[in-house]
Every structure is written in C-alpha cells, then in structure tokens.
N, CA, C and O of each residue as an XYZ file, in Angstrom:
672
protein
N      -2.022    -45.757    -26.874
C      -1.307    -44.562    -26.569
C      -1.596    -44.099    -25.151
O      -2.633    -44.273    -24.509
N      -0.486    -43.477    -24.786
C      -0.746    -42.575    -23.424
C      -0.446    -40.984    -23.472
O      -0.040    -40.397    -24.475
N      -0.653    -40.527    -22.509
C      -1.004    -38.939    -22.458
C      -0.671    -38.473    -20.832
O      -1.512    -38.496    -19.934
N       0.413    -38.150    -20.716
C       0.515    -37.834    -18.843
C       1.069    -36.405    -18.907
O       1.854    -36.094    -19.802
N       0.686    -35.560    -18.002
C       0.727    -34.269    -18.110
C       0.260    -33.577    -16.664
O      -0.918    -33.739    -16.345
N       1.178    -32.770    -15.725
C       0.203    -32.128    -14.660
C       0.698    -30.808    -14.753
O       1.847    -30.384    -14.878
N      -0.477    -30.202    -14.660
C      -0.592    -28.998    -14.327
C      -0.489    -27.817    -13.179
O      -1.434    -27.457    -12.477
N       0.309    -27.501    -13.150
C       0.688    -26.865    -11.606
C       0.619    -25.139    -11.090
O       1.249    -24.097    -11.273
N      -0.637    -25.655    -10.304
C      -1.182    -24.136     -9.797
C      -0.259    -23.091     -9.006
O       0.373    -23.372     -7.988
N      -0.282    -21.786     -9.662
C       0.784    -21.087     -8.609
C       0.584    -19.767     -7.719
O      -0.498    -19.313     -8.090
N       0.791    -19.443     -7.329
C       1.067    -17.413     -6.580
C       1.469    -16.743     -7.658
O       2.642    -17.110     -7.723
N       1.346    -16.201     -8.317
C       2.219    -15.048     -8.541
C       1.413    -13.679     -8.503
O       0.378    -13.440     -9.125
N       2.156    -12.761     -7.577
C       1.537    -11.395     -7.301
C       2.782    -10.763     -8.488
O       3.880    -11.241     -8.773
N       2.077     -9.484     -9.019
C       2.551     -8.313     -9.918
C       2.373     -7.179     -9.396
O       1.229     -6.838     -9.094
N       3.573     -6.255     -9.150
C       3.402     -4.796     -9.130
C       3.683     -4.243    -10.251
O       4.791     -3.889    -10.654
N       2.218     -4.130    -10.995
C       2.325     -2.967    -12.564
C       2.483     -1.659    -12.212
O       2.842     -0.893    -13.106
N       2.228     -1.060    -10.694
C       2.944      0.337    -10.137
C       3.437     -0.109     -8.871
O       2.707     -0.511     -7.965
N       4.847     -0.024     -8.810
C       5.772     -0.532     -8.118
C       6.391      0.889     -7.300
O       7.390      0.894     -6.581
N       5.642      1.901     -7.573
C       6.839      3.378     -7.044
C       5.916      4.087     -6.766
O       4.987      4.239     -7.559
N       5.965      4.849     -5.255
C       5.122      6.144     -5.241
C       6.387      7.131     -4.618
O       7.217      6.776     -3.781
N       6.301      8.254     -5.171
C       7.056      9.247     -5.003
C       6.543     10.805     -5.268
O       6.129     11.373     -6.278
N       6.793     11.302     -3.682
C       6.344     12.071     -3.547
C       7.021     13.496     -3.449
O       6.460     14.522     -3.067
N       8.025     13.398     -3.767
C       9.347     14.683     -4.320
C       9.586     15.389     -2.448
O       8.995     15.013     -1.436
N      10.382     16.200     -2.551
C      10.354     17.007     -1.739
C       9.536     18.133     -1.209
O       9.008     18.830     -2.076
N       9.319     18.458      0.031
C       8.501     19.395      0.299
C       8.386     19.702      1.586
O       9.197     19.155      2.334
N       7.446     20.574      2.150
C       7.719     21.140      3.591
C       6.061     20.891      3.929
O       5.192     20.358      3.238
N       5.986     21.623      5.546
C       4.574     21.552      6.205
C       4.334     23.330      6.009
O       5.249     24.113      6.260
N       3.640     23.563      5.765
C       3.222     25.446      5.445
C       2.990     25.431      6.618
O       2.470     24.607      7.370
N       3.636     26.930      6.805
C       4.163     27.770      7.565
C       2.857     27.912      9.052
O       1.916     28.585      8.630
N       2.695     27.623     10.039
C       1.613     27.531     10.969
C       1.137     26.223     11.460
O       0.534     26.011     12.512
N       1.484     25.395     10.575
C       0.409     23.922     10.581
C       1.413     23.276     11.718
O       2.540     23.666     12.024
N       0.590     22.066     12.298
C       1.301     21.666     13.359
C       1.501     19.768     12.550
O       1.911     18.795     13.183
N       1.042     19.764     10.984
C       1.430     18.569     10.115
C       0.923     19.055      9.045
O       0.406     20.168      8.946
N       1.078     18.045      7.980
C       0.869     17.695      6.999
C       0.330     16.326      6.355
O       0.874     15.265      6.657
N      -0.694     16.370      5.508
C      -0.854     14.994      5.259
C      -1.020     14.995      3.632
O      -1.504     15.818      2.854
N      -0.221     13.329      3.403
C       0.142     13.434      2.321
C      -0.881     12.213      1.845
O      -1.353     11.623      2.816
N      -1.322     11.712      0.560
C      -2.197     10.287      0.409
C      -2.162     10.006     -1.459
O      -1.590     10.588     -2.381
N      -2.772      9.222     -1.405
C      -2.658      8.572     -2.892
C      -4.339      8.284     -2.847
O      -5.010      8.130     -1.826
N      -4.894      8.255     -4.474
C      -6.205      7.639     -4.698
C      -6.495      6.924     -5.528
O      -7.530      7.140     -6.159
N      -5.973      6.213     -5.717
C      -6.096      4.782     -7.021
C      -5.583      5.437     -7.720
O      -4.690      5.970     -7.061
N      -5.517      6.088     -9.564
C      -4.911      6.284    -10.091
C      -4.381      7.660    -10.287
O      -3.193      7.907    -10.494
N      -5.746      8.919    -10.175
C      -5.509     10.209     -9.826
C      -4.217     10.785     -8.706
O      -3.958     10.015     -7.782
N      -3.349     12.228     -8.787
C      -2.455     12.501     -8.319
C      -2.604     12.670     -6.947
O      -3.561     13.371     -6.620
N      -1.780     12.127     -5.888
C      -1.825     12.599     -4.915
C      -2.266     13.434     -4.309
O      -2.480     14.471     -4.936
N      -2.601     13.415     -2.897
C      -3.458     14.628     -2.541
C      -2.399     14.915     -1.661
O      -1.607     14.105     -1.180
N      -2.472     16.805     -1.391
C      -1.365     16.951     -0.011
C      -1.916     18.076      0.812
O      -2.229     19.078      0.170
N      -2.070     18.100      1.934
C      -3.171     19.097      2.674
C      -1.931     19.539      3.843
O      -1.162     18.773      4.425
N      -2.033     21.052      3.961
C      -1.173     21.891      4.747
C       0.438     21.596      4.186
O       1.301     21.693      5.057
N       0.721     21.380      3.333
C       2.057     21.074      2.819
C       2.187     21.589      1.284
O       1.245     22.042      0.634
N       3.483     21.443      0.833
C       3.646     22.053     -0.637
C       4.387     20.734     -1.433
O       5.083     20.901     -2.435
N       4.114     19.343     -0.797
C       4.797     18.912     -1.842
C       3.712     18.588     -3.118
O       2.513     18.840     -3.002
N       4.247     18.046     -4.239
C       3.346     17.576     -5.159
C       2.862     16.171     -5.201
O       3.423     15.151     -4.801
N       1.804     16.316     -5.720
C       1.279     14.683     -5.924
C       1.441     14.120     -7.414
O       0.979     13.015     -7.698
N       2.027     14.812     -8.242
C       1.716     14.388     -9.299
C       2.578     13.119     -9.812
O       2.323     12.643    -10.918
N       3.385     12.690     -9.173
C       3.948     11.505     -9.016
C       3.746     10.073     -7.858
O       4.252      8.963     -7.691
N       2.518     11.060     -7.151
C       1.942     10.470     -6.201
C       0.852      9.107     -6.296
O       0.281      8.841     -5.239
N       0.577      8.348     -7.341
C      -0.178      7.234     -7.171
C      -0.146      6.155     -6.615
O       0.976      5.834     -6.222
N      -1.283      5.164     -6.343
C      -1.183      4.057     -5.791
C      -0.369      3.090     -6.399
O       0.022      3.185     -7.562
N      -0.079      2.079     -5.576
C       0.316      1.274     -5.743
C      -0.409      0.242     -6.553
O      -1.603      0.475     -6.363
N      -0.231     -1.243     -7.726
C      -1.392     -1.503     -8.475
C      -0.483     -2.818     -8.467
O       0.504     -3.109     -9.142
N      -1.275     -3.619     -7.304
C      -1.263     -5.120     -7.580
C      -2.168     -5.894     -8.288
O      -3.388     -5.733     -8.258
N      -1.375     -7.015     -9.139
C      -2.254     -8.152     -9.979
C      -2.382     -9.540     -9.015
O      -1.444     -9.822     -8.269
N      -3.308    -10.190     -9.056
C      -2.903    -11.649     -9.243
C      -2.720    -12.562    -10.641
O      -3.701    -13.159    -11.086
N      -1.756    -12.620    -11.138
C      -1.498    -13.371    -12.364
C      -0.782    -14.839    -12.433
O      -0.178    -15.440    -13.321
N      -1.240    -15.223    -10.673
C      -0.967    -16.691    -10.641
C      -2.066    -17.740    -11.181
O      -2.881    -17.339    -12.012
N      -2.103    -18.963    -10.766
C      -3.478    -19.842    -11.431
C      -4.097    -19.797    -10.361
O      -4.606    -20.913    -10.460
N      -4.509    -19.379     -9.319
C      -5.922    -19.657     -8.656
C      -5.687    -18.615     -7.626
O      -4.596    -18.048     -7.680
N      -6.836    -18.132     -6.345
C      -7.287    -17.328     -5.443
C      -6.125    -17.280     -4.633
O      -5.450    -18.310     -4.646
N      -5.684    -16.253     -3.864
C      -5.039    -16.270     -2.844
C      -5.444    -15.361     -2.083
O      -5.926    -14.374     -2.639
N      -5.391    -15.383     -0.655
C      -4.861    -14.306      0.378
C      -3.730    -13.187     -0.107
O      -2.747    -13.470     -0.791
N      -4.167    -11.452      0.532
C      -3.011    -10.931      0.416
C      -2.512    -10.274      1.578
O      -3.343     -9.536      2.108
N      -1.332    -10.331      2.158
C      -0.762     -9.898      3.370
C       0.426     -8.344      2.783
O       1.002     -8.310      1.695
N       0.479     -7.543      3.572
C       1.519     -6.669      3.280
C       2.004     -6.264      4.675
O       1.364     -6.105      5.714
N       3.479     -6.125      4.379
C       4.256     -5.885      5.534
C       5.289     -4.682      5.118
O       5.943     -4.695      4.076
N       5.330     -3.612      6.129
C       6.329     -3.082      6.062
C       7.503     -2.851      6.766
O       7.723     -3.402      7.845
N       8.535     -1.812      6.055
C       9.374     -2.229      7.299
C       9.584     -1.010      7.933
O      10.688     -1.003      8.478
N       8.933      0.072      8.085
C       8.915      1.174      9.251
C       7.389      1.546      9.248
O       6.485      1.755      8.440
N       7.641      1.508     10.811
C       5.784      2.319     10.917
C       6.444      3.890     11.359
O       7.545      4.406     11.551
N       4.827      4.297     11.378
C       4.665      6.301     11.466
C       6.083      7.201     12.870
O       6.577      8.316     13.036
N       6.179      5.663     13.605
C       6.933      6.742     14.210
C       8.771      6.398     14.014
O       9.633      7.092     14.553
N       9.070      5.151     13.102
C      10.404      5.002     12.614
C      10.257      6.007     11.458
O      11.250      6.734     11.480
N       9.706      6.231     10.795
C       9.628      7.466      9.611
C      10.211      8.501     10.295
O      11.378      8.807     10.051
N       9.497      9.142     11.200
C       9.376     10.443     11.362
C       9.608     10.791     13.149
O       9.143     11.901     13.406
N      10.109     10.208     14.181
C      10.737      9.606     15.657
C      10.284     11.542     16.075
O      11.139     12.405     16.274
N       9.109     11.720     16.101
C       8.199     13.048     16.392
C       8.323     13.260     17.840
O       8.140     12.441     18.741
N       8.610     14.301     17.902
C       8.807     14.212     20.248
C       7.415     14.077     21.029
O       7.342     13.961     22.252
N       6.194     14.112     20.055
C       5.038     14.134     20.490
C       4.427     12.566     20.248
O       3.580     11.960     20.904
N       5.035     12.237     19.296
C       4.423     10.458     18.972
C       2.751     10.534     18.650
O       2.260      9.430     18.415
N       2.044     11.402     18.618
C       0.785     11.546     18.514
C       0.377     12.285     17.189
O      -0.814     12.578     17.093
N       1.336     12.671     16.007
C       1.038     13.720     15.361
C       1.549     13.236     14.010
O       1.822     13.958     13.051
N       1.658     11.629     14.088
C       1.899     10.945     12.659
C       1.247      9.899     12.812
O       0.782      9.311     13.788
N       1.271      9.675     11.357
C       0.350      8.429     10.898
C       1.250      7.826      9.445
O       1.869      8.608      8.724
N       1.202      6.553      9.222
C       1.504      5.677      8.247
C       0.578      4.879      7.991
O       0.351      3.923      8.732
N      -0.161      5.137      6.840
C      -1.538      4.241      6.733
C      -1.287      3.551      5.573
O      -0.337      3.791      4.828
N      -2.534      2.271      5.314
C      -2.409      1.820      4.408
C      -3.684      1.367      3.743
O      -4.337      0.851      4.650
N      -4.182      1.316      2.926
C      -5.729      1.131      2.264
C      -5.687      0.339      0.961
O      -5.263      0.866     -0.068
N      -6.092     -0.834      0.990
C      -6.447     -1.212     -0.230
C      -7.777     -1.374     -0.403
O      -8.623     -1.541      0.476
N      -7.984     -1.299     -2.010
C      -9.176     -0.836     -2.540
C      -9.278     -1.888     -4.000
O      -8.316     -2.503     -4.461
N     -10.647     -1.905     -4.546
C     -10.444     -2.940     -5.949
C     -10.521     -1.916     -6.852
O     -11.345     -1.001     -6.840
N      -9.187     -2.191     -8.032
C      -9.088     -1.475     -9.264
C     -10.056     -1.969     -9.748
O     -11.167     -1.526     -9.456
N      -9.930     -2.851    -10.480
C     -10.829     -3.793    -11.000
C     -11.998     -4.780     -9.969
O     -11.840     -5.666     -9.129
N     -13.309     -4.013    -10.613
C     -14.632     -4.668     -9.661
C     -14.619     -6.354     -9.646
O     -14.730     -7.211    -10.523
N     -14.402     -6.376     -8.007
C     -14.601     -7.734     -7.598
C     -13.646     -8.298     -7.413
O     -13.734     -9.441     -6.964
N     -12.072     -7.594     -7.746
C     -10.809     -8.502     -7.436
C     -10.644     -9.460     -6.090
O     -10.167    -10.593     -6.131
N     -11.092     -8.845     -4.972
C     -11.085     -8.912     -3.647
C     -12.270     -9.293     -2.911
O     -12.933     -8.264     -2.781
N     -12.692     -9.993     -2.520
C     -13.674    -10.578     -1.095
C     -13.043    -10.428     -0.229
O     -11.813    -10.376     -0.237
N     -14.085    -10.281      1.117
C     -13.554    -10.489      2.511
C     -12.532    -10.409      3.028
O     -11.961    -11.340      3.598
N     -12.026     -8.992      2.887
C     -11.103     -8.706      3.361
C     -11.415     -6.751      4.547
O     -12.449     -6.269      5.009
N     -10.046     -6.283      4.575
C     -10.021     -5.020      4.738
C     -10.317     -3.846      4.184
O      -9.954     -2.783      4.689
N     -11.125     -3.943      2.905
C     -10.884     -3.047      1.806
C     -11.386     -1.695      2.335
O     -12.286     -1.652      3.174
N     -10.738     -0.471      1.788
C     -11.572      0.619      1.971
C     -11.366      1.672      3.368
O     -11.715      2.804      3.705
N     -10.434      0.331      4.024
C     -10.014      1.101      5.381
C      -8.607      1.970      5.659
O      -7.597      1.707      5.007
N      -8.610      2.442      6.114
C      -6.886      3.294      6.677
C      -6.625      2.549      7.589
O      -7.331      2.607      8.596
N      -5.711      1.771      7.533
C      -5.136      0.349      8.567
C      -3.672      0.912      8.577
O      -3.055      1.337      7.600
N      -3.179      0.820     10.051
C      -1.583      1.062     10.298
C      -0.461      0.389      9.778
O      -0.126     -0.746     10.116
N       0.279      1.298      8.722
C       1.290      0.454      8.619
C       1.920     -1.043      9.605
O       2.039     -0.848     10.814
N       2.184     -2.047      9.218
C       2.487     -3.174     10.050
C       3.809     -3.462      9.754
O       3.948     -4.016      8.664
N       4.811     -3.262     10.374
C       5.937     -4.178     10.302
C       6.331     -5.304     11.023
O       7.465     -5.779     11.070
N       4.962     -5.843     11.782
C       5.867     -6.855     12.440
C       5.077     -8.006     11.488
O       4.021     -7.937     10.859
N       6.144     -9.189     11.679
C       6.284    -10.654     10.482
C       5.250    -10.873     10.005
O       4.235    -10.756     10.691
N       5.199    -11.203      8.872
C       3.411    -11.507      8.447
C       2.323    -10.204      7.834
O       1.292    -10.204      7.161
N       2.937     -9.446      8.290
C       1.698     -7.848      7.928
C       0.878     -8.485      8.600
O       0.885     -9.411      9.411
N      -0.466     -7.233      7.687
C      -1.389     -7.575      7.721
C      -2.554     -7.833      6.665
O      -2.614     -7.074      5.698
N      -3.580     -8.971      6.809
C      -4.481     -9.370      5.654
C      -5.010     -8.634      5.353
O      -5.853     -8.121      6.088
N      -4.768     -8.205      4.082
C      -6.161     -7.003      3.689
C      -7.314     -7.459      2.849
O      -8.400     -6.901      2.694
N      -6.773     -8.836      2.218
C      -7.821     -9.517      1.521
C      -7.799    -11.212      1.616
O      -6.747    -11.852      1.606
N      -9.037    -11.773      1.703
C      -8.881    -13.361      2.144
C      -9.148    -14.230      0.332
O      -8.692    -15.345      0.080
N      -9.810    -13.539     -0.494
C      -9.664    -13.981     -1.729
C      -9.363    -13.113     -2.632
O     -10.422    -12.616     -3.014
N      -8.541    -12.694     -3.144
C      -7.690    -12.101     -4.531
C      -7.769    -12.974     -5.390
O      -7.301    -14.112     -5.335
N      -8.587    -12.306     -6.539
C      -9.171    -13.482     -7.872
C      -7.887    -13.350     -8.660
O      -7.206    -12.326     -8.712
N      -7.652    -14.392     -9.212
C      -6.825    -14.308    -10.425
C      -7.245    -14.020    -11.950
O      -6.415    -13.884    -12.849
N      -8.665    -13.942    -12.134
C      -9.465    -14.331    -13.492
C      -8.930    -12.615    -13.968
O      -8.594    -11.699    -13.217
N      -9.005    -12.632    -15.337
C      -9.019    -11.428    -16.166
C      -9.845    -10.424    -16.133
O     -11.024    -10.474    -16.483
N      -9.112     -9.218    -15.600
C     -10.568     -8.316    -15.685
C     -11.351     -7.752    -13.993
O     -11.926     -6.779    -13.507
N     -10.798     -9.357    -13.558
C     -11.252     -8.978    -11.765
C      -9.781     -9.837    -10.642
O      -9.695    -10.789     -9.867
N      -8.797     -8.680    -11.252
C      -7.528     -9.121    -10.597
C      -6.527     -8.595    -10.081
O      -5.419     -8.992     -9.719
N      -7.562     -6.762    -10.107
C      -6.306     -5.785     -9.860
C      -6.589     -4.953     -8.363
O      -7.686     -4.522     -8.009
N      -5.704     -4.882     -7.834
C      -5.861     -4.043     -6.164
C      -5.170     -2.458     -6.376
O      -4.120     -2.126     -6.927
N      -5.899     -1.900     -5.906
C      -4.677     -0.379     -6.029
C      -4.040     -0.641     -4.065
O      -4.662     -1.103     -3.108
N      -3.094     -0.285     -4.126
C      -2.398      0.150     -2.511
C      -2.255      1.490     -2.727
O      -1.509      2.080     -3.508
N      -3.594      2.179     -1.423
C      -3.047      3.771     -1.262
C      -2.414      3.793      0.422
O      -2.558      3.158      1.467
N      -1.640      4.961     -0.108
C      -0.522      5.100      1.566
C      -1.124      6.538      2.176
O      -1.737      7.033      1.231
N      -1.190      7.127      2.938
C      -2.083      7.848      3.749
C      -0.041      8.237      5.020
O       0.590      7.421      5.692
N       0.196      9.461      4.817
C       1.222      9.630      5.257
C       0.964     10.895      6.211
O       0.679     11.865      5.509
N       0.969     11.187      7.492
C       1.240     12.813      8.370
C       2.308     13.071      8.588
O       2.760     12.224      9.358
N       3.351     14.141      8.222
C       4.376     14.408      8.754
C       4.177     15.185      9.872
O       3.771     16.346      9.812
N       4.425     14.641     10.816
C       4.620     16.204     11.737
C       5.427     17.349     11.880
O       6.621     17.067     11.778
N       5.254     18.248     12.031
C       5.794     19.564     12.211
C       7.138     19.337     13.189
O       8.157     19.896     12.784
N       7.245     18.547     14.477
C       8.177     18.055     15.216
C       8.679     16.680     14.998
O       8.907     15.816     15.845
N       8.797     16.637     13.852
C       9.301     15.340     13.436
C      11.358     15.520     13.441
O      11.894     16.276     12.631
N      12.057     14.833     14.298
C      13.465     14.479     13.977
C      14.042     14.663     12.797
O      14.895     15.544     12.689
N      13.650     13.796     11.606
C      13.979     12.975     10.552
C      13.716     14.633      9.634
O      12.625     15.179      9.469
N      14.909     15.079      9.214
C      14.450     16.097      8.060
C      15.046     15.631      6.134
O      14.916     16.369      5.157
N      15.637     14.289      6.153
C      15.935     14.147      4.826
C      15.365     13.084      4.819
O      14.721     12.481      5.677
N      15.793     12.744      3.173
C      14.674     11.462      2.445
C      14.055     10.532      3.408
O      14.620     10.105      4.415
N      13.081     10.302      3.103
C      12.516      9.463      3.820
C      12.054      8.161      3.140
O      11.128      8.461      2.387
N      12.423      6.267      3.067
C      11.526      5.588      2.143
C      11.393      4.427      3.046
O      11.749      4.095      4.176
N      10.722      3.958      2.044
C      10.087      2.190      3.052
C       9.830      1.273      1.665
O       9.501      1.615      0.529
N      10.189     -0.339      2.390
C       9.786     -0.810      1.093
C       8.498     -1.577      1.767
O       8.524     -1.696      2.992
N       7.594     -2.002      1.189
C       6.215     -2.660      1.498
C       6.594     -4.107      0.866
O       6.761     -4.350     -0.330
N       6.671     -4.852      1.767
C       6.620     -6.722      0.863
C       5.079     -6.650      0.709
O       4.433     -5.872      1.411
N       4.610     -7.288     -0.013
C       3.233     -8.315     -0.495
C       3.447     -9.421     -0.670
O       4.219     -9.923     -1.487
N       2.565    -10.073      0.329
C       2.817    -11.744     -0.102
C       1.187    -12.237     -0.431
O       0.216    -11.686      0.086
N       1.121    -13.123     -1.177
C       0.127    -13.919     -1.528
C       0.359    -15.068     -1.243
O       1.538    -15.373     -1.423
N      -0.491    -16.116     -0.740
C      -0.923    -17.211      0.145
C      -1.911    -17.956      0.098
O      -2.839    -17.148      0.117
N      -2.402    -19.074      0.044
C      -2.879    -20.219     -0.493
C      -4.310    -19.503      0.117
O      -4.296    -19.363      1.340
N      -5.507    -19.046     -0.567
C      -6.797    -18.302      0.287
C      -7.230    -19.657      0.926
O      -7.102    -20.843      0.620
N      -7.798    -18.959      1.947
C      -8.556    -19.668      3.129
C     -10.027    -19.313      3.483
O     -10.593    -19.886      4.414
C-alpha cells in the first residue's frame, strides 16, 4: 500500500473586531483639540471633546493560519488627509498594537503610538505573530487629535489593510 498526502501551510489573518466607531461629536468649547483613543477592549477614551467611546474599541486581530508570520498595516489617510488643519501641527493619527493574548507577538513595535502609514507596505508592528491557541490575538488601538482648525467638518473614515507575511 501507499499513502501520499501534503500538507499546506498558510496566512490567514482574522478581524474578530473589524469596526471602531466613534459617533459624532465636537472639541469643547476653549480647547485648541481633542483627542480621541481606544484600549484593548474597554470604551474609548475622549479628552477635551464630547464624543462617546462606548463604541470605541480596538481593533482584534487573530492569526488562524498554520504557522508564524510578520504583521504589516497600512493605511490609507494619515493625520493630515483626515483633518487638512491650517496649522499641520495640531493632529495626530496613531497606531498601537498591543498582545490580547500573552505572547501573541515577539519583536516587534508593540506598545508604541507609531504614525499612521499610508505609503505601500505600512508598517511592521510585529516580526512573529504566533498562530498557536491561546497566544494569537493582537488588539489595534487608534490614538486620533482633531484639531480645533481642522477643514474637514463631516464624517470622517479610513480603512486599515493588515497583511501577514512569511516571519523573518
């Protein structure tokens, strides 16, 4: 008898929270911004402003492919396509990943407020993303300033790609 069979290792990234939304709202009355942020699963935080956070959470990537990868994220507007401020100094678009689950991530960016990236490729925030059960989950928090002289006064969104990539 014979027996032939291969097994084939893959990528696959999961967004189990795919949406942060942060409703409408203003900068209180004096402030020269507002800053808006996410913290792993707890509601948004919003300082000098009235919008709410309670729809405000991170973002919650898996790896549920068969083996380690790299993770890159790219977006497609930074702090000053959001918000085209006459001062350019008084916004921010951040981005922070952090481990849901202890140990998802080695050697990477974790923990930092890193600038939104839209140009090709993002940027690496992690060089091994485990796939194993249990140590496989990333939260993405976004770290947002509106300024007070910001252009842009209706909706505002962005989509964030994530790619995962053969770790190195």
């Amino acid at each position: 008898g014979y027996i032939n069979f291969t097994i084939v290792s893959s990528i696959l990234i999961n967004l189990s929270v795919d949406t942060l939304d942060w409703g409408s709202g203003a900068i209180n009355s004096g402030e020269l911004n507002a800053t808006l942020y996410t913290n792993g699963s707890g509601s948004g935080a919003v300082y000098r402003g009235n919008w709410t956070g309670e729809n405000a959470r991170a973002l919650v990537v898996q790896n549920i492919g068969s083996f380690n990868c790299s993770l890159f994220i790219q977006t497609e507007k930074n702090a000053h396509d959001f918000f085209e401020s006459a001062s350019n100094s008084n916004e921010e678009y951040k981005i922070n990943v952090s481990n849901k689950d202890s140990g998802s991530c080695s050697a990477g960016v974790l923990g930092q407020w890193i600038d939104a990236n839209k140009t090709s490729g993002g940027t690496k925030y992690c060089n091994q993303f485990y796939f194993s059960e249990g140590s496989n989950e990333l939260y993405i928090n976004v770290l947002i300033t509106v300024p007070a002289d910001s252009n842009k006064i209706d909706e505002q969104s962005d989509t964030i790609t994530i790619t995962g990539n053969v770790a190195n």
